[in-house]
VMD Tcl script that builds the backbone (N, CA, C; Angstrom):
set m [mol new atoms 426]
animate dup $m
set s [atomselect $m all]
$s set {name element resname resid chain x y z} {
  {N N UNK 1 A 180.281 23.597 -32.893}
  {CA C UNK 1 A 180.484 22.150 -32.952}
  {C C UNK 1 A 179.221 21.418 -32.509}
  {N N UNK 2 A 178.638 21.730 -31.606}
  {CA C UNK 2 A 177.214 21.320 -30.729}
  {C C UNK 2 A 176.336 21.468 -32.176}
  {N N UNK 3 A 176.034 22.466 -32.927}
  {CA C UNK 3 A 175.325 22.044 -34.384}
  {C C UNK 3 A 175.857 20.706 -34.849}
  {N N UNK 4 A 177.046 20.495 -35.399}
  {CA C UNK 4 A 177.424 19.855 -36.334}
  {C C UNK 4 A 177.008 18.383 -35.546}
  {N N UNK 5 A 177.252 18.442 -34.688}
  {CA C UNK 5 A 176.606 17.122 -33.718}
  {C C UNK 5 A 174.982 16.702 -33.746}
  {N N UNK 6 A 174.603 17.855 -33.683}
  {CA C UNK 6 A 173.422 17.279 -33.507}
  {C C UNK 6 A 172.655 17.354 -35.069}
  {N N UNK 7 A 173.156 17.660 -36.141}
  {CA C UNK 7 A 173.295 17.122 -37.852}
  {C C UNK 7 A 173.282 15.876 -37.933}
  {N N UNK 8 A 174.968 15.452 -37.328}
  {CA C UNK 8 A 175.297 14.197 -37.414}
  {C C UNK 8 A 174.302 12.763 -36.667}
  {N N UNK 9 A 173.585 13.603 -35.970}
  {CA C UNK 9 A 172.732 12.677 -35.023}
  {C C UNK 9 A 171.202 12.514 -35.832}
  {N N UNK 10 A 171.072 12.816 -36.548}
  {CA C UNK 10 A 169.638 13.517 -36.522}
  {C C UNK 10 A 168.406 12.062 -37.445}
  {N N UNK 11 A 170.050 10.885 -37.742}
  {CA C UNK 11 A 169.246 9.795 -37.772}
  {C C UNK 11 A 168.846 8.695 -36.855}
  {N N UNK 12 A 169.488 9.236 -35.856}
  {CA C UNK 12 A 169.460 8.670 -34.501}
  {C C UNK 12 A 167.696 8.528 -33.776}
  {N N UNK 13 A 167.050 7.471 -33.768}
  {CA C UNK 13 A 165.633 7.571 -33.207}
  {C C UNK 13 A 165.253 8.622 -32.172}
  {N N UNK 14 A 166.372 8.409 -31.385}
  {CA C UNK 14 A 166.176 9.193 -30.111}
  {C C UNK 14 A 166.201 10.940 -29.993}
  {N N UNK 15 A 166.754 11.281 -31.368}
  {CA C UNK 15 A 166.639 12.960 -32.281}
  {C C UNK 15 A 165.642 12.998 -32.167}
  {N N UNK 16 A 164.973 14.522 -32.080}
  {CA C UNK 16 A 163.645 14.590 -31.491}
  {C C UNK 16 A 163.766 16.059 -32.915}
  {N N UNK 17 A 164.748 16.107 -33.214}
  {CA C UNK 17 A 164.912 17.183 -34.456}
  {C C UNK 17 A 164.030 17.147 -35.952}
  {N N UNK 18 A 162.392 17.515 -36.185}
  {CA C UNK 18 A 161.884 17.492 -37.287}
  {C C UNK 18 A 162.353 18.522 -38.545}
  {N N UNK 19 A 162.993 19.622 -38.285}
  {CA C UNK 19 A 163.097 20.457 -39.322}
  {C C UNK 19 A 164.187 20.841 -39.396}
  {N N UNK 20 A 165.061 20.950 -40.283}
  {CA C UNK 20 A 166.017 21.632 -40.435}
  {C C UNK 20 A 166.450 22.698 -41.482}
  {N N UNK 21 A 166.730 23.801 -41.408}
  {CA C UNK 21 A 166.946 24.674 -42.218}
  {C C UNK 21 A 168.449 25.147 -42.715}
  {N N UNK 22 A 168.233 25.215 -43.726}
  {CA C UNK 22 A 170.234 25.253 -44.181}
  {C C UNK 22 A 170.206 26.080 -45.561}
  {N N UNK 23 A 171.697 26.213 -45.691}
  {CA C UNK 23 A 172.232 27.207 -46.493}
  {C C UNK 23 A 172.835 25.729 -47.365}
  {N N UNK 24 A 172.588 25.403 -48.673}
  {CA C UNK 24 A 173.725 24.470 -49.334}
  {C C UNK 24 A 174.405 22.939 -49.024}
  {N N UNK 25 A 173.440 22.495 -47.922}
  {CA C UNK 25 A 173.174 21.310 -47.343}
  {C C UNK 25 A 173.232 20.286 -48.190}
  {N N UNK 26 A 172.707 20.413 -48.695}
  {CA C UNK 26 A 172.168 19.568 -49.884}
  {C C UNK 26 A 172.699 19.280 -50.586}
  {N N UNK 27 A 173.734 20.660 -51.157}
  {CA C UNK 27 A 174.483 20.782 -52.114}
  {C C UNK 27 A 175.932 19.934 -52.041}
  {N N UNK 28 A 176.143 20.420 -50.343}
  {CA C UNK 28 A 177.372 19.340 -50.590}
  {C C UNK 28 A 177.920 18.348 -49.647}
  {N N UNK 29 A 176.530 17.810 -50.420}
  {CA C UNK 29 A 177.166 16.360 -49.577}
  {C C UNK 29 A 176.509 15.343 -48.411}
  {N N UNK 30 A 175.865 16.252 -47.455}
  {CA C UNK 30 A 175.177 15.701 -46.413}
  {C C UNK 30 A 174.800 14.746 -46.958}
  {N N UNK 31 A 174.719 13.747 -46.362}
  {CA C UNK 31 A 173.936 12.403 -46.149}
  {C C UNK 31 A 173.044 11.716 -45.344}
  {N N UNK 32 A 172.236 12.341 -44.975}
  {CA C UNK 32 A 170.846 12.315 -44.533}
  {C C UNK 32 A 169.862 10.901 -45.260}
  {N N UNK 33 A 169.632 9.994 -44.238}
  {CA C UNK 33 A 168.759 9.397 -45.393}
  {C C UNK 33 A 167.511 9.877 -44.891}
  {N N UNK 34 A 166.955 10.210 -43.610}
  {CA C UNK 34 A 165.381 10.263 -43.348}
  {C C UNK 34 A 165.304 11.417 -43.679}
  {N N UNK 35 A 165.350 11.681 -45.073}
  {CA C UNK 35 A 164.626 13.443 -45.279}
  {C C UNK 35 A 163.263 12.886 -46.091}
  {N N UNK 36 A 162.338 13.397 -45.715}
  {CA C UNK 36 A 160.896 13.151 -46.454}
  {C C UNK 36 A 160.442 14.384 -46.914}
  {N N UNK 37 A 160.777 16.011 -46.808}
  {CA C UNK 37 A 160.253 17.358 -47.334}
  {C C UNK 37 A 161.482 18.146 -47.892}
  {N N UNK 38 A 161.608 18.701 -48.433}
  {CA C UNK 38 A 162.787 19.484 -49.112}
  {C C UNK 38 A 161.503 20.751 -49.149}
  {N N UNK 39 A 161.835 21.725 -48.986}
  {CA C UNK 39 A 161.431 23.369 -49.184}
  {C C UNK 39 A 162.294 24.398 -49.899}
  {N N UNK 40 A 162.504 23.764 -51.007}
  {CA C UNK 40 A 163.841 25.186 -51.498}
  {C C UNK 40 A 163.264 26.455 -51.333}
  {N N UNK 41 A 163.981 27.088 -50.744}
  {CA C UNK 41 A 163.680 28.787 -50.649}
  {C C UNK 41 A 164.124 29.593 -51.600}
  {N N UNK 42 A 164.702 29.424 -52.787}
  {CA C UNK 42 A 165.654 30.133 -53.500}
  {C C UNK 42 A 165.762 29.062 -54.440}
  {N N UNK 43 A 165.629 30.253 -55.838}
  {CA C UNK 43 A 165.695 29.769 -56.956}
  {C C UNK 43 A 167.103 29.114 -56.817}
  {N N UNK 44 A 166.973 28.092 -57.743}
  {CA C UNK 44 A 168.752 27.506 -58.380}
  {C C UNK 44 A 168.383 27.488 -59.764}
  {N N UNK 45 A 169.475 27.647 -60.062}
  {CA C UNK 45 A 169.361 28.303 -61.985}
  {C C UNK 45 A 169.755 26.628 -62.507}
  {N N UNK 46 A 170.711 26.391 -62.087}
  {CA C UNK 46 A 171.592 25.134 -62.189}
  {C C UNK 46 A 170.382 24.146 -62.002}
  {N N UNK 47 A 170.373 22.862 -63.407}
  {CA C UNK 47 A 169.542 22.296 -63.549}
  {C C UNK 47 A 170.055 20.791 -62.217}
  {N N UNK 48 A 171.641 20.798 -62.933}
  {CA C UNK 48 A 172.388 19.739 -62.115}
  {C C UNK 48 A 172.159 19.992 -60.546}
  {N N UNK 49 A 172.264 21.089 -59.927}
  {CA C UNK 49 A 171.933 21.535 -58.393}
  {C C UNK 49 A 170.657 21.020 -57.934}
  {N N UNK 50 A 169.140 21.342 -58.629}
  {CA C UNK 50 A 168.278 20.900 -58.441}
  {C C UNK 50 A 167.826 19.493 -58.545}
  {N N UNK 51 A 168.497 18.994 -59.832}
  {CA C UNK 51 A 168.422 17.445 -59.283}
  {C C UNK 51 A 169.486 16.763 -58.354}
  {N N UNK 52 A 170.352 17.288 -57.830}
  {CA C UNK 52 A 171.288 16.701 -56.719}
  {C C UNK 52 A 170.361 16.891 -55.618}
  {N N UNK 53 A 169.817 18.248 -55.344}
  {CA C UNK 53 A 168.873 18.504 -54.010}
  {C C UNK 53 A 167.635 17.393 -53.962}
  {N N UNK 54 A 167.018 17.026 -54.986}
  {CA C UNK 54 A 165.545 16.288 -55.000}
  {C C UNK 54 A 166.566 14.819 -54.935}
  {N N UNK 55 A 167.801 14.380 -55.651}
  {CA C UNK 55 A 168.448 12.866 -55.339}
  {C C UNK 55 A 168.630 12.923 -54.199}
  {N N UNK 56 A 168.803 13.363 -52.940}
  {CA C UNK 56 A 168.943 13.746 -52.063}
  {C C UNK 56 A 167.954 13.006 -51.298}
  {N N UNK 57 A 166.683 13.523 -51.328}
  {CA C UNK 57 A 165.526 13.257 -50.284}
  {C C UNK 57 A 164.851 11.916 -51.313}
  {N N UNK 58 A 165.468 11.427 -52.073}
  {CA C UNK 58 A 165.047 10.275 -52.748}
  {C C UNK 58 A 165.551 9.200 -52.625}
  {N N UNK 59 A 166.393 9.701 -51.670}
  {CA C UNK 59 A 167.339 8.009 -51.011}
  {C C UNK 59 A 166.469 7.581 -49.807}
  {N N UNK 60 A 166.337 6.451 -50.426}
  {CA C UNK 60 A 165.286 5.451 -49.400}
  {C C UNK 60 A 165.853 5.398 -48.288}
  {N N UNK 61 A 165.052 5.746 -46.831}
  {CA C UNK 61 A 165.475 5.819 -45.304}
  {C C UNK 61 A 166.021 4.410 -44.865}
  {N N UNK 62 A 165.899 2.992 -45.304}
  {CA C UNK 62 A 165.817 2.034 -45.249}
  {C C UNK 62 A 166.400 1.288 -45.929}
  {N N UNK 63 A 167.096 2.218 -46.800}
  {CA C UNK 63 A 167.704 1.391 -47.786}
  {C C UNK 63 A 166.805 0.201 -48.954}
  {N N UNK 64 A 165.690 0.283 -48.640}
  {CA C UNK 64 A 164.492 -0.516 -49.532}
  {C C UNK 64 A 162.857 0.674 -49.270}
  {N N UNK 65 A 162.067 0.152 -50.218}
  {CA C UNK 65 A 160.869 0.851 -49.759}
  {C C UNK 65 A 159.906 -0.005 -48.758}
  {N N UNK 66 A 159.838 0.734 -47.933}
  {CA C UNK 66 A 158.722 -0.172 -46.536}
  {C C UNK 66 A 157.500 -0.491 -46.791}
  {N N UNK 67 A 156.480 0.261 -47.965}
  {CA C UNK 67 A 155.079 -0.266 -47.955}
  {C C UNK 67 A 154.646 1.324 -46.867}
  {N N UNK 68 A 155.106 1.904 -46.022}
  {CA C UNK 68 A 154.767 2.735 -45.280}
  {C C UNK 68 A 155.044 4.482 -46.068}
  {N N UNK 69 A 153.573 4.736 -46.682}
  {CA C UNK 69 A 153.636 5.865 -47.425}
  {C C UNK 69 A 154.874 7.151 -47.131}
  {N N UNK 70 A 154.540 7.273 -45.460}
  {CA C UNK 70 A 155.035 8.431 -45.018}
  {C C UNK 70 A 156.944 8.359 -45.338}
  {N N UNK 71 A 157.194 7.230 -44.903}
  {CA C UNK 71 A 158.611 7.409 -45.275}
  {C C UNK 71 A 159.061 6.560 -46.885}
  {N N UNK 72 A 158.123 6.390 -47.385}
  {CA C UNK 72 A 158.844 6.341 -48.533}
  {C C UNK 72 A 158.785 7.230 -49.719}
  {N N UNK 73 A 157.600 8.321 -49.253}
  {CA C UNK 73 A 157.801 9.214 -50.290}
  {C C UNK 73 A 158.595 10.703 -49.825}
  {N N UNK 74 A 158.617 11.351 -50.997}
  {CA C UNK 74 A 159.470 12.739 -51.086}
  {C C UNK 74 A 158.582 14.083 -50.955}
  {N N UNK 75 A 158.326 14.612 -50.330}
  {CA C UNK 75 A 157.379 15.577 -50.602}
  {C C UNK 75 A 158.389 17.137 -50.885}
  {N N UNK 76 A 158.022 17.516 -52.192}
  {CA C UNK 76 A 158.831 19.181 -52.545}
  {C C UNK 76 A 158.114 20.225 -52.624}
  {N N UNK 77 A 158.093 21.260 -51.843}
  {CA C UNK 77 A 156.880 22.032 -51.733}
  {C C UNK 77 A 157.640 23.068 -52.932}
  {N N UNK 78 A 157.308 23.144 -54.174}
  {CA C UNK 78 A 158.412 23.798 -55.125}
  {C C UNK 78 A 158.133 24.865 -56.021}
  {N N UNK 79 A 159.289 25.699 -56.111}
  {CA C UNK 79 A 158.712 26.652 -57.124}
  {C C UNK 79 A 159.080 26.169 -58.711}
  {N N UNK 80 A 158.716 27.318 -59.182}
  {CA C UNK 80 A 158.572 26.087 -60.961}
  {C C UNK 80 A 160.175 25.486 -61.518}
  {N N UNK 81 A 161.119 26.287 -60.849}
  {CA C UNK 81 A 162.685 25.634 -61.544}
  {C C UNK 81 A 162.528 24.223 -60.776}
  {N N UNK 82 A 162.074 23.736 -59.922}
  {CA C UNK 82 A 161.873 22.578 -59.303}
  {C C UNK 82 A 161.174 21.293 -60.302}
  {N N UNK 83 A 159.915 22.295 -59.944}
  {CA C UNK 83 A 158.465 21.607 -60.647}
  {C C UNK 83 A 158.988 21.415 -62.488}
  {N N UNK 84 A 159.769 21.990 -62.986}
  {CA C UNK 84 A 160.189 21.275 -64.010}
  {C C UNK 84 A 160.881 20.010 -64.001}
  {N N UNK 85 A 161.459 19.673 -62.912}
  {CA C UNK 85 A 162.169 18.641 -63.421}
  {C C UNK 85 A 160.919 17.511 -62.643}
  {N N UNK 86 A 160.339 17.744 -61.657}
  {CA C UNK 86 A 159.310 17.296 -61.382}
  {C C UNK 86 A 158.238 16.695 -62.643}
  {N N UNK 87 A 157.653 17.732 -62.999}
  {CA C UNK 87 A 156.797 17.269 -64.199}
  {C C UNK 87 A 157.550 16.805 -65.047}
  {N N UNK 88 A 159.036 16.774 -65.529}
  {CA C UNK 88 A 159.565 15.705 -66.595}
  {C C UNK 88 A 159.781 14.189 -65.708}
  {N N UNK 89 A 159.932 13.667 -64.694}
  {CA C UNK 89 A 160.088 12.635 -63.967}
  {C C UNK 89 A 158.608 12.195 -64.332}
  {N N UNK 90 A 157.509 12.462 -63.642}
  {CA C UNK 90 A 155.835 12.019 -64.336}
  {C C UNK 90 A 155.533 12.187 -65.768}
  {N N UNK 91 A 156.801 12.059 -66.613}
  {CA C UNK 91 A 156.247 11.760 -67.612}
  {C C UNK 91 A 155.825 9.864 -67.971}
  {N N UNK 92 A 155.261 9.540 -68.968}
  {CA C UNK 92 A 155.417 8.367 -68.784}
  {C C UNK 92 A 156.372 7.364 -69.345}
  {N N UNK 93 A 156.759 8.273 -70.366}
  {CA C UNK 93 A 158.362 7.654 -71.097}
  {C C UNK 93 A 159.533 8.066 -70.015}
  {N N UNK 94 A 159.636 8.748 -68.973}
  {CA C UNK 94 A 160.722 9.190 -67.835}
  {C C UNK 94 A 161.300 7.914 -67.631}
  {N N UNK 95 A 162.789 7.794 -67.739}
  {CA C UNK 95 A 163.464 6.679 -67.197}
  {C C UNK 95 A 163.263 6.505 -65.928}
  {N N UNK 96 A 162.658 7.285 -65.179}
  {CA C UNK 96 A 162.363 6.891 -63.731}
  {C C UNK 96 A 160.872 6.636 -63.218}
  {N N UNK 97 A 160.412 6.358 -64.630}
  {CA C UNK 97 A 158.983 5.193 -64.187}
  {C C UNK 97 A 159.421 4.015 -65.336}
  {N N UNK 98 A 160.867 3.732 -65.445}
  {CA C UNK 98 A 160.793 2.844 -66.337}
  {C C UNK 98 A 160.921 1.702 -65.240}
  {N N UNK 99 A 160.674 0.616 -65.301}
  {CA C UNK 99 A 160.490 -0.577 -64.462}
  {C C UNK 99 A 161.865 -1.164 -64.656}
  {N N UNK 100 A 162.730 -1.547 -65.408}
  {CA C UNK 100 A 163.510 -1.857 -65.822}
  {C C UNK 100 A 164.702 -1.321 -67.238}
  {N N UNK 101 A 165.490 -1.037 -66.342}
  {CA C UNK 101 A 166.416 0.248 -67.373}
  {C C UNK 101 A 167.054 -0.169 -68.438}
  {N N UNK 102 A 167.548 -1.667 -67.974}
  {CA C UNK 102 A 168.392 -2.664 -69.114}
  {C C UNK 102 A 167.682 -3.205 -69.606}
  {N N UNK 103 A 168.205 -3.024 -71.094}
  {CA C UNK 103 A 167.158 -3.690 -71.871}
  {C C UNK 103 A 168.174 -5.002 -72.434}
  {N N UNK 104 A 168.104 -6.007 -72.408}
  {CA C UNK 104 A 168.873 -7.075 -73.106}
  {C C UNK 104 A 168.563 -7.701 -74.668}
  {N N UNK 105 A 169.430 -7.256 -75.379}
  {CA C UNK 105 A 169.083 -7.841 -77.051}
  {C C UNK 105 A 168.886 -9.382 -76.481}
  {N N UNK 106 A 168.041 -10.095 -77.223}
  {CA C UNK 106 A 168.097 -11.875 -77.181}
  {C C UNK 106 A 168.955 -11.886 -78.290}
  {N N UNK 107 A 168.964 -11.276 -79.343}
  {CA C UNK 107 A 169.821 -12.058 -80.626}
  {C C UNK 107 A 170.934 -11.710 -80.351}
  {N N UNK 108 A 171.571 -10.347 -79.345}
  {CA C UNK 108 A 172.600 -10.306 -79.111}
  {C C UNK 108 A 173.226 -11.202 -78.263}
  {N N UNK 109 A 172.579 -11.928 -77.561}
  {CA C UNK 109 A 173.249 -13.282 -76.719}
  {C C UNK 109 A 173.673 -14.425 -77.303}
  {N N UNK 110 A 173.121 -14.456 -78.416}
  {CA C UNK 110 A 173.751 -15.651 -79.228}
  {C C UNK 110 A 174.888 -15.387 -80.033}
  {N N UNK 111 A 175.214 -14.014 -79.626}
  {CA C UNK 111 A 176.340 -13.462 -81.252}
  {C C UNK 111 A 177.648 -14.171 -80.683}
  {N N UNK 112 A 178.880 -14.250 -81.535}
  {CA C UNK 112 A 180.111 -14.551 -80.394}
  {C C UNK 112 A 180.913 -13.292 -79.864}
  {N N UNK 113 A 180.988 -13.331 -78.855}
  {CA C UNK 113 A 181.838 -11.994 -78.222}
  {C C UNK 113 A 183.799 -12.003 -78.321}
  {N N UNK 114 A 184.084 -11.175 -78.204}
  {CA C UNK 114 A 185.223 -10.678 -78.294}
  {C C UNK 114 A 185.641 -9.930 -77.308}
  {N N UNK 115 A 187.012 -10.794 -76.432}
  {CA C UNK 115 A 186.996 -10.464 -75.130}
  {C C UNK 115 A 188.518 -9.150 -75.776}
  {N N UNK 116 A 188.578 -8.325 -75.241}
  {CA C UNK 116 A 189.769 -7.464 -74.690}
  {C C UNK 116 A 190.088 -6.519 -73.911}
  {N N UNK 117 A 191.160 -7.058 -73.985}
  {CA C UNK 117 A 191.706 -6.443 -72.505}
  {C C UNK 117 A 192.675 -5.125 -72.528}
  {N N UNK 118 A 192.471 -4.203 -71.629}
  {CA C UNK 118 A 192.963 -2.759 -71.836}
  {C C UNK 118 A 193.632 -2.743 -70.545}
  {N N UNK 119 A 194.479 -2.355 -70.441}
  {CA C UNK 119 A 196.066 -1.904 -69.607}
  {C C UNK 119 A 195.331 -0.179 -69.358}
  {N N UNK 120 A 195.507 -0.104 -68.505}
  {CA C UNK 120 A 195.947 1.885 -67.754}
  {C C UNK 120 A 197.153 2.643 -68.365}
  {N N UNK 121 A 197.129 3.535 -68.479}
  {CA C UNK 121 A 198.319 3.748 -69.144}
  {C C UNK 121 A 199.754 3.813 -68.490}
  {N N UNK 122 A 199.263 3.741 -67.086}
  {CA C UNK 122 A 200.616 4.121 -66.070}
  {C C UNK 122 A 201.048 2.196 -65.993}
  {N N UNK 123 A 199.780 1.485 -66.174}
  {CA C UNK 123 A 200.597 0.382 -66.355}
  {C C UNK 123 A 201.169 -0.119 -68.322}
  {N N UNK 124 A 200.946 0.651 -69.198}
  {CA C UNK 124 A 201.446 0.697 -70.074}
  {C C UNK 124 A 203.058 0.919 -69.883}
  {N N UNK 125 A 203.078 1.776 -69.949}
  {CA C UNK 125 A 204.006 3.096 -69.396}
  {C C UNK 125 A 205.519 2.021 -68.630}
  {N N UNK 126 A 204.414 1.016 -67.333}
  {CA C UNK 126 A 205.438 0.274 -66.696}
  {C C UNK 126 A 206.142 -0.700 -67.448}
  {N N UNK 127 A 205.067 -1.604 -68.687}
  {CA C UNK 127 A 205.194 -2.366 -69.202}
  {C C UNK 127 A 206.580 -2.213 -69.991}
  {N N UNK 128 A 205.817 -0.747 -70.856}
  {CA C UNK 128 A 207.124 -0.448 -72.077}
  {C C UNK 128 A 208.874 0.102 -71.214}
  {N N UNK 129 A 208.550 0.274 -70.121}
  {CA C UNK 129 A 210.006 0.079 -69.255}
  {C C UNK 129 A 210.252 -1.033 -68.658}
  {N N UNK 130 A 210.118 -1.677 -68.197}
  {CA C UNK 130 A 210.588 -3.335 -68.096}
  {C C UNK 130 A 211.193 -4.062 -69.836}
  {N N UNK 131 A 210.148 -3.463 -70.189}
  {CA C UNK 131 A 210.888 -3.688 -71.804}
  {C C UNK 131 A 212.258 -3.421 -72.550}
  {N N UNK 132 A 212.132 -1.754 -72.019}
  {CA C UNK 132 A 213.634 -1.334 -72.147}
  {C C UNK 132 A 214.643 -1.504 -71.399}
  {N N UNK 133 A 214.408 -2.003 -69.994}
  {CA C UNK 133 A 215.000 -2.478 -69.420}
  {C C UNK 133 A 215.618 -3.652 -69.558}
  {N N UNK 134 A 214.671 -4.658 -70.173}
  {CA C UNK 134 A 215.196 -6.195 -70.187}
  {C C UNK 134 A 216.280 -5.842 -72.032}
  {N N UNK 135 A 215.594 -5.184 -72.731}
  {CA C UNK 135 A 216.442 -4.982 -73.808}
  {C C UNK 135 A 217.726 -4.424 -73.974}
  {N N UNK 136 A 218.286 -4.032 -72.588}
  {CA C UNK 136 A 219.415 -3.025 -72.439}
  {C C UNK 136 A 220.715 -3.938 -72.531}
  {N N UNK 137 A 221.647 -3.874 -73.158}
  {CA C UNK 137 A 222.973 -4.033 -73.131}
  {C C UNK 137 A 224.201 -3.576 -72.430}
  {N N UNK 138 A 224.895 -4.402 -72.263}
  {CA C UNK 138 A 225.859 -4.026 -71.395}
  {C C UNK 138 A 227.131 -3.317 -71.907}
  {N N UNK 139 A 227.614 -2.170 -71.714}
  {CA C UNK 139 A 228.361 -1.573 -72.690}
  {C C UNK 139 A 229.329 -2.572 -72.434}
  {N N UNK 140 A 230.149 -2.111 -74.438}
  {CA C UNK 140 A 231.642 -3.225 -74.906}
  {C C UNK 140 A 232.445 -2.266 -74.282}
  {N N UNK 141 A 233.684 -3.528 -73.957}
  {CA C UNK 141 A 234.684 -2.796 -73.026}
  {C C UNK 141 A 235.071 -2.930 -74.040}
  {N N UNK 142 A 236.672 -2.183 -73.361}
  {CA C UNK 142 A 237.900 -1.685 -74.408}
  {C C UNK 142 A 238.846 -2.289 -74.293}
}
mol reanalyze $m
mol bondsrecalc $m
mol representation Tube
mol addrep $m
């Protein structure tokens, strides 16, 4: 338990904890924002695993970027299943040097839109019984 505590602490200023080493950390779940080095030791085959581990140490400590190199970048000391997804991010068409992801049609703002509206199906479901309900008859006596 004394581990799991001092995990849970380790964004705490007063943590004096620089390194940590783990089995699958990464993988599920921790939420760490001051991680600035990732060291995978072990291949991951799984393309999705490796980019969960690098989204990981790419969440800004601050919730914004500071202007202060050291904590706003990621450093991956990596072997090449890494460094692939690495070198596809520096590409220069990479959606993650795109400056802006949405792209807005102008001629599509002038078109007229068409609003509708979609029900869940469990509130479908409720709908079409209130229905049969209100449609129900009262049996003829005799």
């Amino acid at each position: 338990m004394k581990i799991i505590e001092k995990l849970i602490s380790l964004e705490n200023p007063e943590n004096k904890i620089e390194i940590v080493i783990h089995v699958n950390m990464l993988k599920e779940g921790w939420d760490v924002t001051n991680l600035y080095t990732i060291i995978p030791l072990r291949t991951a085959t799984s393309l999705t695993l490796r980019e969960q581990t690098i989204g990981r140490g790419l969440r800004l400590s601050y919730g914004k970027r500071t202007g202060n190199g050291k904590v706003d970048k990621l450093t991956i000391v990596a072997h090449d299943k890494f460094q692939e997804i690495i070198d596809e991010a520096n590409k220069p068409d990479s959606v993650i040097n795109r400056q802006n992801i949405i792209v807005i049609d102008t001629q599509e703002l002038n078109e007229q839109k068409e609003v509708i509206t979609s029900v869940s199906n469990i509130e479908q479901k409720f709908e079409d019984e209130q229905e049969r309900i209100t449609n129900l008859t009262e049996p003829e006596s005799r």
